[in-house]
PALO-41143 format. One line per field, with one value per residue: residue number from 1; residue in one letter; chain; x, y, z of N, C-alpha, C in turn. Coordinates in Angstrom, 3 decimals, always signed. Example, Ala and Ser with C-alpha at 12.3 -4.5 7.8 and 13.67 -1.06 7.14 Angstrom:
BEGIN
nuza = [1:2];
tido = [A:S];
marro = [A:A];
n.c1 = [+13.190:+12.850];
n.c2 = [-5.690:-2.250];
n.c3 = [+7.800:+7.080];
ca.c1 = [+12.300:+13.670];
ca.c2 = [-4.500:-1.060];
ca.c3 = [+7.800:+7.140];
c.c1 = [+13.200:+12.900];
c.c2 = [-3.300:+0.030];
c.c3 = [+7.800:+7.870];
***
This chain:
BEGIN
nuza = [1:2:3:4:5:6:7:8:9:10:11:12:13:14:15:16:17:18:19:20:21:22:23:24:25:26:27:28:29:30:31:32:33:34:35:36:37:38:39:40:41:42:43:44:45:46:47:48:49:50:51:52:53:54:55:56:57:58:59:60:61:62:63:64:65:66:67:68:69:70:71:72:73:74:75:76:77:78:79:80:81:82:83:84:85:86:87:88:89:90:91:92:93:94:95:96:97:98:99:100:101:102:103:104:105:106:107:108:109:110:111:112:113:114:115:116:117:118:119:120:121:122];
tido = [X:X:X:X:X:X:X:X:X:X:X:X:X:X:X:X:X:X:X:X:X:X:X:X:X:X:X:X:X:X:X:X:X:X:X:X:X:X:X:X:X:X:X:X:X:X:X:X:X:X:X:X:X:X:X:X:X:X:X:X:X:X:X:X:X:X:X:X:X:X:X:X:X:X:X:X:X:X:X:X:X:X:X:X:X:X:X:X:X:X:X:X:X:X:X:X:X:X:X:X:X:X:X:X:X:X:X:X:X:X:X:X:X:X:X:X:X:X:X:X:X:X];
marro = [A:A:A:A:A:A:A:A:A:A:A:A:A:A:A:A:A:A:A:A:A:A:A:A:A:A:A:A:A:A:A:A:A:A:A:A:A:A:A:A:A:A:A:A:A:A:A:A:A:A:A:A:A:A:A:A:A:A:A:A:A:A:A:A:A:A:A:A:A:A:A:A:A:A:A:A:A:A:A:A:A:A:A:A:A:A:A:A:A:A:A:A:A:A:A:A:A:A:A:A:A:A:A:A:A:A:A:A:A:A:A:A:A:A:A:A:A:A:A:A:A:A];
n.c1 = [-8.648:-8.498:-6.533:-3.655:-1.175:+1.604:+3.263:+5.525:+7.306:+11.003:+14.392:+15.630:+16.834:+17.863:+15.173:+13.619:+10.675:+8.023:+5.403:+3.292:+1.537:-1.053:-3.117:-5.896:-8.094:-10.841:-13.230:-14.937:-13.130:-13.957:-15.007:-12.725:-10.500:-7.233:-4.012:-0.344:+2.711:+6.374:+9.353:+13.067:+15.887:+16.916:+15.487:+12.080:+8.996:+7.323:+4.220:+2.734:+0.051:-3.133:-6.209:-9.713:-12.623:-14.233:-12.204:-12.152:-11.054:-8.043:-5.041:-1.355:+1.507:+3.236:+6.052:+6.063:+4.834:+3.244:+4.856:+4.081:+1.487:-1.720:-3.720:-7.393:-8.711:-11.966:-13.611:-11.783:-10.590:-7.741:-5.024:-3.162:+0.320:+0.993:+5.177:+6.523:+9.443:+11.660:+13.778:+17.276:+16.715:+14.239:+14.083:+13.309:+11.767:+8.256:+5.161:+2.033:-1.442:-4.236:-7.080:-9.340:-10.359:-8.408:-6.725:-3.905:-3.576:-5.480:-6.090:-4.740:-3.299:-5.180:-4.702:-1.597:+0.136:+3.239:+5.288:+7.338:+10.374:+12.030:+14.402:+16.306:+19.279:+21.487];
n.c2 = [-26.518:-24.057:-23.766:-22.433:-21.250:-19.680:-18.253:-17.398:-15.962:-15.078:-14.007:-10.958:-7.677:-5.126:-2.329:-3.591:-5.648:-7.660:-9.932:-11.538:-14.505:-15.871:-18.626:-19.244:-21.878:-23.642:-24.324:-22.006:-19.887:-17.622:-15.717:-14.454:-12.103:-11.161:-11.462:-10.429:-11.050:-10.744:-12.306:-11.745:-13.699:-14.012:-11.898:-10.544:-11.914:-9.658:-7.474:-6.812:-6.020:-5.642:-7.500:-7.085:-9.082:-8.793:-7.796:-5.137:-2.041:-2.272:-2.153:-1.392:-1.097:+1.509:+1.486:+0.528:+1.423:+2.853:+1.746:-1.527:-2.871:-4.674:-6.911:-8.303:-11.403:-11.926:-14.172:-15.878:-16.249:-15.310:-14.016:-11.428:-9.766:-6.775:-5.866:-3.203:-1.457:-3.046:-3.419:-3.874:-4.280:-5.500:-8.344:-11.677:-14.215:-14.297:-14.353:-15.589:-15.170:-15.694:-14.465:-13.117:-10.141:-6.950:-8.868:-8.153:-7.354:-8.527:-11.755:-12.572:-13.493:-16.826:-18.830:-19.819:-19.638:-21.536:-20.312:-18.131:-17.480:-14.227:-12.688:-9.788:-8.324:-6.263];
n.c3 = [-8.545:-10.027:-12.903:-13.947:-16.401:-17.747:-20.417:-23.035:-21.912:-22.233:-23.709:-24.320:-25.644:-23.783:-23.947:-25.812:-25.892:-24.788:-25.005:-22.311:-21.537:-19.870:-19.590:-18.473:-16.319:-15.029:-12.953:-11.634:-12.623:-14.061:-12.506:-10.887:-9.889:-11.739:-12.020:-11.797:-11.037:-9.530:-9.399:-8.359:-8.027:-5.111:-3.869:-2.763:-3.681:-5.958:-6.361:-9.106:-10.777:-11.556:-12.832:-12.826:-12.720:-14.687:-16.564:-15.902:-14.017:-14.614:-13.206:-13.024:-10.261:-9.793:-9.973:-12.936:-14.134:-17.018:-18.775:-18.568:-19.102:-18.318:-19.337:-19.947:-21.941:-21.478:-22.740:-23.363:-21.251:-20.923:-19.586:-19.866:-20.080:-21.140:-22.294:-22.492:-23.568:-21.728:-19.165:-17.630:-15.012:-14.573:-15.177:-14.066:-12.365:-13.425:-12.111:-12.780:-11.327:-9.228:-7.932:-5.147:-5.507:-3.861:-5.011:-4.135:-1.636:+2.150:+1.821:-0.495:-3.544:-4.665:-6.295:-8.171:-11.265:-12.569:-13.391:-15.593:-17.028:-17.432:-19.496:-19.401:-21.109:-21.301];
ca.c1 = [-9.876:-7.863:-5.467:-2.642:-0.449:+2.162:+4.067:+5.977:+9.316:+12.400:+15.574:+15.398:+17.613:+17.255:+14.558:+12.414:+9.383:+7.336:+3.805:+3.002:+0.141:-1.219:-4.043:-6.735:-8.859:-11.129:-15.372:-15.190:-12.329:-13.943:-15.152:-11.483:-9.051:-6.000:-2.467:+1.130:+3.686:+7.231:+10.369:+14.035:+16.756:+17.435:+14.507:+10.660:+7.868:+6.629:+3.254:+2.912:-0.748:-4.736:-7.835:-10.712:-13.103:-14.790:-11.755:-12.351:-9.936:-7.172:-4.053:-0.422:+2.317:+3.641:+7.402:+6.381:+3.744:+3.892:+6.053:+3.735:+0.059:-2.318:-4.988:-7.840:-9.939:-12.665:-14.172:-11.289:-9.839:-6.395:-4.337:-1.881:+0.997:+2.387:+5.964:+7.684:+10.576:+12.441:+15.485:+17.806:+15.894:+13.188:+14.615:+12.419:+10.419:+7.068:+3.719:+0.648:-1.961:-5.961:-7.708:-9.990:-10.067:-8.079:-5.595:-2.476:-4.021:-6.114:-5.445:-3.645:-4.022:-5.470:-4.109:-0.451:+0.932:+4.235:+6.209:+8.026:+11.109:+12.122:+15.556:+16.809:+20.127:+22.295];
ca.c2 = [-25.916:-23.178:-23.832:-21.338:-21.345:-18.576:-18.805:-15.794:-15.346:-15.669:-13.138:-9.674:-6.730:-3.812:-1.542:-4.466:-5.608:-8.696:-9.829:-12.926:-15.106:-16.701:-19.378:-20.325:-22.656:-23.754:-23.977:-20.404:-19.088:-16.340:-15.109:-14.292:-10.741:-11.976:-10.356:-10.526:-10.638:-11.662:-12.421:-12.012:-13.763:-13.444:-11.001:-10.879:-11.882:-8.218:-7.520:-5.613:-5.299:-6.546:-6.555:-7.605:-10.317:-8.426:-6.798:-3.553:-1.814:-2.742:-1.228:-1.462:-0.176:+2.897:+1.448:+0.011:+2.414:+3.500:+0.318:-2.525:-2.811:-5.604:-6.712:-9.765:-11.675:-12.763:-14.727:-16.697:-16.527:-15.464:-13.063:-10.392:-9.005:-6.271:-5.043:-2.529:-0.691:-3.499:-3.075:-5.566:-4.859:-6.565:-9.882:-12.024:-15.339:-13.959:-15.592:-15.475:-15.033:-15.932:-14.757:-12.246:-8.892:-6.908:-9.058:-7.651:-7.361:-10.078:-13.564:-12.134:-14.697:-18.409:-20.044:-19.367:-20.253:-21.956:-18.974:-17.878:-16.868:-13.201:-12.667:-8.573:-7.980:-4.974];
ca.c3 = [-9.045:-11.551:-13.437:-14.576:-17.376:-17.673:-21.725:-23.506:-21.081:-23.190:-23.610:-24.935:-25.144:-22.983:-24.850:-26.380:-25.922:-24.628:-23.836:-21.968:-21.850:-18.929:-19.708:-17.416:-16.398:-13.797:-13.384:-11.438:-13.205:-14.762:-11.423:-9.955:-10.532:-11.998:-11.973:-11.907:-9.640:-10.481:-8.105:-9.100:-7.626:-3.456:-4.059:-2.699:-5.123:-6.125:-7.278:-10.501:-11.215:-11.255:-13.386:-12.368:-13.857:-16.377:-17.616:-15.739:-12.973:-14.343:-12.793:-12.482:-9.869:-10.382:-11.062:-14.216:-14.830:-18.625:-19.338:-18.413:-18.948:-17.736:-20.355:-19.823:-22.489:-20.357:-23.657:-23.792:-19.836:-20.984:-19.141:-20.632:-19.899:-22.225:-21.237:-23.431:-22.331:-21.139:-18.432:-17.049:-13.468:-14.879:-15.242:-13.008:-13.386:-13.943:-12.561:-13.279:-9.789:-9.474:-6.361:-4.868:-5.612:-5.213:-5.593:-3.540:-0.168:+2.490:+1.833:-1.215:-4.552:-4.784:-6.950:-9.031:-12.647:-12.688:-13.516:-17.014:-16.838:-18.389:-18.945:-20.398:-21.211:-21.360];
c.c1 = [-9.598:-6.961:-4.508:-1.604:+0.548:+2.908:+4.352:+7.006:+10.139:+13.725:+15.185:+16.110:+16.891:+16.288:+13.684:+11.302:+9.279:+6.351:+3.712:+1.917:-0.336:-2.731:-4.840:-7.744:-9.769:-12.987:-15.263:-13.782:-12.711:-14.367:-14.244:-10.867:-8.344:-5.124:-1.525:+1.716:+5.509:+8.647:+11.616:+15.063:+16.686:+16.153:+12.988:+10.009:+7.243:+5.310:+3.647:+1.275:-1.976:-5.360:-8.403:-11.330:-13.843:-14.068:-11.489:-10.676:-8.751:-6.139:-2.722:+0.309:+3.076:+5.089:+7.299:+5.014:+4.163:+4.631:+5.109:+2.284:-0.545:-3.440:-5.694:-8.989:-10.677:-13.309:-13.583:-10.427:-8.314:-5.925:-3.133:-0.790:+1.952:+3.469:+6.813:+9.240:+11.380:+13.742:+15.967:+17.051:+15.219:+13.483:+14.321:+11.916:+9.395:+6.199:+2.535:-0.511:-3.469:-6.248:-8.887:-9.460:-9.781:-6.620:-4.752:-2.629:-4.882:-5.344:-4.785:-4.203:-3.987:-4.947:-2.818:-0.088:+2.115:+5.445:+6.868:+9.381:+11.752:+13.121:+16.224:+18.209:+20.724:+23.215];
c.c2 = [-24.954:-23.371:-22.969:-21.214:-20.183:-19.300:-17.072:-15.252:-16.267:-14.010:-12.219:-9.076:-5.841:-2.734:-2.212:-4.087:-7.175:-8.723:-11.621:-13.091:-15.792:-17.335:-19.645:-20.935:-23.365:-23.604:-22.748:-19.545:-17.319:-14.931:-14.251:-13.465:-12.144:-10.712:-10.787:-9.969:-11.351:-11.262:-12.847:-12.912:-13.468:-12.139:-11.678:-11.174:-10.522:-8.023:-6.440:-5.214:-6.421:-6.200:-7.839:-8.137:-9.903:-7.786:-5.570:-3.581:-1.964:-1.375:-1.730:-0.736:+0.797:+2.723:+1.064:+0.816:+3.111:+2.511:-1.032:-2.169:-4.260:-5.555:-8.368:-9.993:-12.632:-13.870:-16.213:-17.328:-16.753:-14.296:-12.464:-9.791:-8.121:-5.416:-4.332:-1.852:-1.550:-3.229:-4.043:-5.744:-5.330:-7.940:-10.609:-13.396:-14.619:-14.954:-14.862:-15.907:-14.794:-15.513:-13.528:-10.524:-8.523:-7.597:-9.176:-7.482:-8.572:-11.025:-13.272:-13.853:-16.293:-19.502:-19.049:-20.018:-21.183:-21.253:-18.824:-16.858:-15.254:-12.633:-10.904:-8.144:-6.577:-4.842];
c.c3 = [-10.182:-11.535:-13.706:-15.169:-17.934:-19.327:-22.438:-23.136:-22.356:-22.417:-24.603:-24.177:-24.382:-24.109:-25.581:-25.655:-25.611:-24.078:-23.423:-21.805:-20.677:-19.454:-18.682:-17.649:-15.278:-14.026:-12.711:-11.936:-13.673:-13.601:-10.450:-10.753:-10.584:-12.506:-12.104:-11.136:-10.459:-8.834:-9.014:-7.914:-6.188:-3.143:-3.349:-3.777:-4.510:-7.006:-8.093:-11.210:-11.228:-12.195:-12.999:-12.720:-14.342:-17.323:-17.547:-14.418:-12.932:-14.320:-12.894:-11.343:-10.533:-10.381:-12.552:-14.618:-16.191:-19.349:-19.470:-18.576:-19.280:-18.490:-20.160:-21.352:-21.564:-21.246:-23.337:-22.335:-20.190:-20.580:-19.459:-19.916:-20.875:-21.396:-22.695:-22.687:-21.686:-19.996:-17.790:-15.425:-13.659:-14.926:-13.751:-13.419:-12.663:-13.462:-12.302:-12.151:-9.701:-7.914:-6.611:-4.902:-4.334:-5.191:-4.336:-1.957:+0.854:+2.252:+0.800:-2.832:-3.776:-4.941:-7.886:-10.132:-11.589:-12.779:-14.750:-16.841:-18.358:-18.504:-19.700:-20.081:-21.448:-22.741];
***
């Protein structure tokens, strides 16, 4: 029913910068928070943040608080992730997460991207 398209992981030094793109698609798409979560290695998938389907509420966790911020065009149903500040703990594949507000709690997301991998070196 939605689609999800995660594009924008590559390699970057420590201290860059990257934003990723998640695409969607779907007949109630525009109806559903969407967020990011990302899982490294032997690691849990960790959420990292929500906004809500007009665009509003949006939040991150408070490790990447100041570093990461969560931006939606609802026009176009494409989901943002800007990350400045890079560090090699970040290095994760990245996906991209459709559900009910808010998100991170309850049944938790819907539907998931594919994942983009994000790789920061030292």
């Amino acid at each position: 029913q939605v689609q999800l398209e995660e594009s924008g992981g590559g390699l970057v030094q420590t201290g860059g910068s990257l934003r990723l793109s998640c695409a969607a698609s779907g007949r109630f798409v525009g109806t559903y928070a969407m967020g990011w979560y990302r899982q490294a290695p032997g690691k849990d998938r960790e959420f990292l943040g929500v906004v809500g389907w007009r665009g509003s509420n949006s939040h991150v966790v408070d490790s990447v608080k100041g570093r990461f911020t969560i931006d939606r065009d609802t026009a176009k149903n494409i989901l943002y992730l800007q990350m400045n500040d890079l560090k090699p703990e970040d290095t994760a594949v990245y996906y991209c997460a459709a559900g009910p507000w808010p998100l991170r709690t309850g049944w938790g997301p819907e539907y998931w991207g594919q994942g983009t991998q994000v790789t920061v070196s030292a």
